[in-house]
C-alpha positions as CSV (number, residue, x, y, z in Angstrom):
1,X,-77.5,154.9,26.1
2,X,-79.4,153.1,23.2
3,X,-82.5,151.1,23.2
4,X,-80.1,147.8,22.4
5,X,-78.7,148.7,25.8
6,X,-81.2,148.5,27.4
7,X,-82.9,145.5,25.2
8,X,-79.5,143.4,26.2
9,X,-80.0,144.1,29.5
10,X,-83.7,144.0,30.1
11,X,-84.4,141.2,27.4
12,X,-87.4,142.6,26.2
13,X,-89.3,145.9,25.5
14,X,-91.8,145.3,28.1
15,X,-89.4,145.1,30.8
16,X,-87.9,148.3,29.8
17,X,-91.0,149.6,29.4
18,X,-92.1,148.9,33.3
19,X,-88.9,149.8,34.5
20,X,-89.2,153.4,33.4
21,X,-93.1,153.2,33.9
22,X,-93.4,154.5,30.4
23,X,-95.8,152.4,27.7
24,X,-94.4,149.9,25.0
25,X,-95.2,152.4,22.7
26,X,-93.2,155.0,24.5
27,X,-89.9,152.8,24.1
28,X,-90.4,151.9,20.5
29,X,-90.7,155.6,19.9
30,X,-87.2,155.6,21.1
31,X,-86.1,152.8,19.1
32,X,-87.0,155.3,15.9
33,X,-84.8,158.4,17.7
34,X,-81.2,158.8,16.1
35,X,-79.0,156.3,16.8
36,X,-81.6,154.9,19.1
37,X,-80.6,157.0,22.1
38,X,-82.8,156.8,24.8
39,X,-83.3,160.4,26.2
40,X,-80.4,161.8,28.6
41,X,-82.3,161.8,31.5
42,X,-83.7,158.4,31.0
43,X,-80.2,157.5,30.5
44,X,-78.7,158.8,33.4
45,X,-81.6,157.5,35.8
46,X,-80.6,154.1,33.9
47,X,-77.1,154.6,35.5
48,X,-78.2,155.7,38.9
49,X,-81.1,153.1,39.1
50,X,-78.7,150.2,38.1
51,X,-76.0,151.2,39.9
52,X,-74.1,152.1,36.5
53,X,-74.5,147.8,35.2
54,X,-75.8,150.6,32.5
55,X,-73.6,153.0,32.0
56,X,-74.1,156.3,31.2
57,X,-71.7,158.0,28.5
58,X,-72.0,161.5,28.2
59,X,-70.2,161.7,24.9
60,X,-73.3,160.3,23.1
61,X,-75.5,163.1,23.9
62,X,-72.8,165.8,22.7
63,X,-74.6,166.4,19.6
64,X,-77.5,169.0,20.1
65,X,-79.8,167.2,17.9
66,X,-79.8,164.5,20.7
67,X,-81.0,166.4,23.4
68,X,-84.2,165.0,25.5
């Protein structure tokens, strides 16, 4: 899952932000990560929190460098 993701869904950062009690900060950090993937677990607590409206797709975490 990718921080646009969750931008077109939330609308802003700050909503993101509350939504996974994290900090601003926190999320833009995210934006700078590799293809701006959002950790896996954040991702799949995304999925489960939504009730998958985000979806989760495994095959973007494949890659060991994208791990967290």
């Amino acid at each position: 899952m990718t921080t646009d993701q969750l931008i077109s869904y939330f609308k802003t950062p700050k909503k993101v932000a509350e939504f996974f009690n994290i900090s601003p900060e926190a999320f833009y950090q995210w934006q700078k990560r590799p293809q701006k993937l959002i950790p896996k677990d954040r991702a799949i607590e995304a999925a489960f929190r939504t009730n998958s409206e985000l979806a989760f797709d495994e095959t973007l975490y494949q890659n060991k460098e994208n791990h967290n």
